[in-house]
N, C-alpha and C positions, 0 to 999 in steps of 0.2 A: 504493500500500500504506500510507502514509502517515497519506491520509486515514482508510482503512478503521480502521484500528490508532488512529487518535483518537476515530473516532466510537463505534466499540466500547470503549473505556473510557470516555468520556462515558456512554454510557447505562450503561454497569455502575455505575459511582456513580452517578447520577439515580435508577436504578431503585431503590436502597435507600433515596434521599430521597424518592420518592417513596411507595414501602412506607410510610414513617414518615409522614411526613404526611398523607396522601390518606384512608388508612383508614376515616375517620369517615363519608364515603359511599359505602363499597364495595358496598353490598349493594344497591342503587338498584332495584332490579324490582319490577314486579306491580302500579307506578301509571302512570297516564298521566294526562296533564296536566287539571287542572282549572282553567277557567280561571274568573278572575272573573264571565263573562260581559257585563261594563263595557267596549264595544268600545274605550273611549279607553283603555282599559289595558293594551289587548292589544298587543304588541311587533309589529312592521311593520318586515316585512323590506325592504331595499330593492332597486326592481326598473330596470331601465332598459330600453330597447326595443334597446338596442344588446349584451345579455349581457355587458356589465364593466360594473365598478367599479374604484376604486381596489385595492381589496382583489387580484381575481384574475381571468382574464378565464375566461369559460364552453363548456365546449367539449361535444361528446356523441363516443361512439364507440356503433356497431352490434353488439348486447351477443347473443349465443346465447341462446336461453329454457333450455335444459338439456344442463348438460355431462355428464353421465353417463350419459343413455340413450340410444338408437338409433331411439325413435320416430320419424315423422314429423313429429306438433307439437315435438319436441325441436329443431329447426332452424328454428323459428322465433326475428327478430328483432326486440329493441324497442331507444329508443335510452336509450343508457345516460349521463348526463350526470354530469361533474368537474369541477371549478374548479382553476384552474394559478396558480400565479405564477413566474413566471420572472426578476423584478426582480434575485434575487442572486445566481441562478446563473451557477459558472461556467464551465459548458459541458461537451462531450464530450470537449474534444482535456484537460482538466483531471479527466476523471474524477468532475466535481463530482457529489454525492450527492442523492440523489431523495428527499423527505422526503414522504411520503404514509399522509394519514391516512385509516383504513377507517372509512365510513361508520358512523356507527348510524340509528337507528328515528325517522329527521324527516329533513325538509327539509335536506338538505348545507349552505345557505347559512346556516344559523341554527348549526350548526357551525364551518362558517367561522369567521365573525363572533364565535363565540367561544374562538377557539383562540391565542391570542396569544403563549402560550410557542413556536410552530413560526415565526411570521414572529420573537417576537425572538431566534433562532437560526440564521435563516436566512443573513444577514449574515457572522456568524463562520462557517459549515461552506461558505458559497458555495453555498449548496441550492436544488434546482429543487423549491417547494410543488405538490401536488397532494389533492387533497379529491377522493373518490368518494363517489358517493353508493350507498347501501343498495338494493336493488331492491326494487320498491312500494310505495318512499318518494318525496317529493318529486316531480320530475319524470322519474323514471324507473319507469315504468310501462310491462310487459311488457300486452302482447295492446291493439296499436295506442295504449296512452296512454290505454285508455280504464278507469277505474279500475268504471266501472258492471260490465265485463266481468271484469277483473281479479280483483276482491272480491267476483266472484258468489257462488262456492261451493268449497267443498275442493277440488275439480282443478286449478282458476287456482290457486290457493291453495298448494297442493301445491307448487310453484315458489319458495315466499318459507320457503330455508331460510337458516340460516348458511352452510351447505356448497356451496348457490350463489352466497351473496354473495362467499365466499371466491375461490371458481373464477371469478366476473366480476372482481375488484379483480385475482388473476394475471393474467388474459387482457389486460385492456386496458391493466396494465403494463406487459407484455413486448412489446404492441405499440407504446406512447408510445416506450419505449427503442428502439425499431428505427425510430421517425418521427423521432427525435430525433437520429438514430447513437450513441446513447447508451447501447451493450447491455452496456458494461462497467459503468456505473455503480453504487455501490453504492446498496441503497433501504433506508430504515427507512422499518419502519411505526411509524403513533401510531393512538393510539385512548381516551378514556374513556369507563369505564362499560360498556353494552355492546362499545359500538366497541372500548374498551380489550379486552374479551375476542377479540374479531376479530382486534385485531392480533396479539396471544399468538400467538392460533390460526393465524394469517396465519405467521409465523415458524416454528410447529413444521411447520403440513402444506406449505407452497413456502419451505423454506430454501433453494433456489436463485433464490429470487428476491429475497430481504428476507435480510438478514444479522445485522436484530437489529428491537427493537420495546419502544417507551417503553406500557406498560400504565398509566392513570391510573385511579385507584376502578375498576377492576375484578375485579368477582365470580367471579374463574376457577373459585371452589371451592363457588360457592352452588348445590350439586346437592342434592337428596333423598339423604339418609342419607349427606351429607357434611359439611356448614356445618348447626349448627342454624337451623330455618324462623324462630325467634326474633330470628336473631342480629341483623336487621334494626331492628326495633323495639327491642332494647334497646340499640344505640347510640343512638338519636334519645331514646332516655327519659335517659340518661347526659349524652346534650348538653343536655337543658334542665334535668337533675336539679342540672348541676352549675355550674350560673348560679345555681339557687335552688332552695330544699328547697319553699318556697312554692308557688312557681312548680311543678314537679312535681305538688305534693299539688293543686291546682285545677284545674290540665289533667287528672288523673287521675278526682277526684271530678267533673267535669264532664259526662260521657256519662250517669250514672246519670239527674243532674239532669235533663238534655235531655231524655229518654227518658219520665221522671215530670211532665214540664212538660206532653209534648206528650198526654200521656194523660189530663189534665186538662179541665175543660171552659173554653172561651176560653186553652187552653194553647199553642196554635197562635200565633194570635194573639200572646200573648205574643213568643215565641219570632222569629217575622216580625217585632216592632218592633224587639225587643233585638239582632237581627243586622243591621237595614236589611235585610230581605230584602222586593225588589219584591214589589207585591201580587198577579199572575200566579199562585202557586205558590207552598207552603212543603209539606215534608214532613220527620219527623224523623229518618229514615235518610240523604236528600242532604242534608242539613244538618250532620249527624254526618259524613259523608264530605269533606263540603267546610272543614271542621274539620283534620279526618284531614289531607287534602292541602297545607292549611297548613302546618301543623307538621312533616309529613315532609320536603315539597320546601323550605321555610326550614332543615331542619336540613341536609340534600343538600345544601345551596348557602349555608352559613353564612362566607360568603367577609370576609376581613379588609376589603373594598374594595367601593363599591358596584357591584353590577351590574344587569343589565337580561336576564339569560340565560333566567330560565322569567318571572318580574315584574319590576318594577322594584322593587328594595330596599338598605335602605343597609348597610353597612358592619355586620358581624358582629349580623346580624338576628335570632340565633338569644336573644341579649342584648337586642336590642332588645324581643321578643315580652315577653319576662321582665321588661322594667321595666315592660311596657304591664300586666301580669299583678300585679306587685306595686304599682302606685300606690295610694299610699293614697285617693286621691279616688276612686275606683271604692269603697270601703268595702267591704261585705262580697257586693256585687253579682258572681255569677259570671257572668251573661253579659256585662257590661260588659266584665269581665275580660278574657273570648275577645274578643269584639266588637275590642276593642284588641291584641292580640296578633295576631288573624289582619287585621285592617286593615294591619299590619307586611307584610304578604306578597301583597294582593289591592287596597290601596289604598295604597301608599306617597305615591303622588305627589296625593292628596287629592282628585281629581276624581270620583271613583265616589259617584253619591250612592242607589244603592240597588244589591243584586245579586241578580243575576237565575238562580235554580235552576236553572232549566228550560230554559235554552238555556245550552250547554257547549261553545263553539266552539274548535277544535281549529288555530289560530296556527302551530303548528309542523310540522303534516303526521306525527301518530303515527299516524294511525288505525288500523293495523293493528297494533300493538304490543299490545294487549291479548290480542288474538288468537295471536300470536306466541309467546310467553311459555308457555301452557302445552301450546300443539301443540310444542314442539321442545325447550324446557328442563328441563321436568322440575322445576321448582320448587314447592317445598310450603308455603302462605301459608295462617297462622291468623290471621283475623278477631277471635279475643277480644282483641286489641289493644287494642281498645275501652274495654274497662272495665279494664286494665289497667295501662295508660299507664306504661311497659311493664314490667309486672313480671322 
């Protein structure tokens, strides 16, 4: 009881620190990654032939394709894969706590990898780690593994709700706890961003199985005609507005430009040298968008520290874009300006010597998240964005 009665006030403070802090990318939906296309850019997860690492070793459990109906195909199985660590736990006969976090919309390992507040707390609560992963993410892929079949069409499809991600993370719970003899233990769940909404939701619909849940930047409230569709973009115009008024007015006034550039004769052209964009392909709407996803996912991840989570980039990037924005040596050149700002978030590490539109390869395993998004959420996204920045 102890325990339970520490961890439950632990997370009732956290959760209001994290309220106060986290907010600035709570609204995270409606993109999916875009990546440089500069494969030395691209973050590489690490694989071994043995399923561990240091980190946590890889396990699957034999997951139900659907908990709630009585079909036939409803009792079909695909395997469901989790990562464990068990290094600080301390065990059954101790009650020790089960800290498990609900997948989101990629690859579980690329979560892992970055979840560092659950291993440095593991220690102090003596927690047994566990990472699920999301279903028809990563390698957990219902209808044999085979994602060709998987992602045919809406009936496979039909299968990849939250309400069965939730019903899989109970199930192979409550079975790890009984593999474990561990069925007294108590579990939080964690989660950011979407995950973060899982866990919430993980706590309200099985409180007999999860006792509490740390929610990181989660959107619990970003429904149609609840959270304005706005609220999105106008934190991200806030975070750059308020490094520089400059800085704001050039990222703002810059789409019209784009747009007037490319309508131009030899405006293209232009446009493909001032960005280094390979000679394959330029176009001025994925050029705008690859702009867009700079900016957004730099503001999403404007972290005091450098990381490597969706790019490689340093240390409060969000300031860095803004000083590459206001250098005077760029003079009154506005694609230079971007050119340097979005180098901050697609070429940190200086290797990329051209980027490539037209191939958009997908490092973390979302590919279904686009899809996702507005079959099941209900989220309402305005595009005027664009010439807004964000009003």
């Amino acid at each position: 009881m102890r325990i339970e009665a520490n961890l439950i006030l632990f997370f009732w403070a956290f959760s209001i620190f994290s309220c106060l802090c986290f907010s600035v990318s709570s609204v995270n939906f409606g993109y999916r990654f875009h990546s440089s296309a500069i494969k030395a850019e691209q973050v590489k997860l690490p694989r071994k032939s043995s399923g561990t690492n240091k980190l946590y070793k890889t396990k699957y459990f034999t997951q139900i394709l659907d908990h709630f109906n009585f079909n036939p195909k409803s009792y079909q199985k695909f395997q469901h894969r989790y990562l464990i660590n068990d290094t600080y736990w301390g065990g059954p006969k101790k009650n020790s706590p089960i800290f498990v976090y609900t997948g989101n919309e990629g690859d579980i390992e690329w979560f892992a990898q970055n979840t560092g507040f659950m291993f440095d707390i593991a220690p102090h609560f003596q927690a047994l780690l566990v990472f699920i992963e999301h279903r028809f993410y990563g390698k957990s892929i219902p209808f044999g593994g085979d994602k060709d079949v998987a992602y045919s069409n809406a009936s496979t499809l039909g299968y990849l709700t939250s309400t069965q991600a939730l019903a899989d993370y109970a199930t192979l719970i409550i079975d790890l706890k009984k593999n474990l003899t561990a069925v007294d233990a108590p579990v939080l769940a964690f989660g950011g961003s979407y995950g973060g909404m899982l866990a919430s939701w993980f706590r309200l619909k099985y409180p007999h199985v999860a006792i509490g849940a740390l929610a990181s930047s989660a959107p619990i409230l970003n429904f149609e005609n609840i959270t304005s569709p706005y609220s999105f973009y106008n934190i991200i115009t806030q975070d750059f507005r308020s490094e520089s008024e400059n800085c704001y007015k050039v990222i703002k006034g810059s789409w019209k430009k784009i747009e007037d550039t490319g309508k131009q004769s030899g405006g293209l052209e232009l446009l493909r040298k001032s960005f280094r964009i390979c000679k394959n392909f330029i176009d001025v709407d994925v050029l705008e968008s690859w702009l867009e996803t700079a900016f957004a996912y730099t503001a999403m991840t404007d972290y005091p520290t450098p990381s490597n989570f969706l790019n490689p980039m340093p240390a409060y990037p969000v300031k860095q874009m803004c000083k590459a924005i206001d250098d005077p040596k760029s003079g009154n050149d506005t694609f230079a300006k971007l050119y340097g700002a979005a180098s901050v978030y697609y070429n940190y590490s200086g290797t990329a010597t051209c980027f490539n539109l037209a191939y958009s390869p997908d490092p973390h395993g979302l590919d279904l998240w686009s899809w996702q998004v507005p079959e099941y959420f209900s989220f309402s996204f305005h595009f005027t964005f664009f010439f807004q920045f964000w009003d």
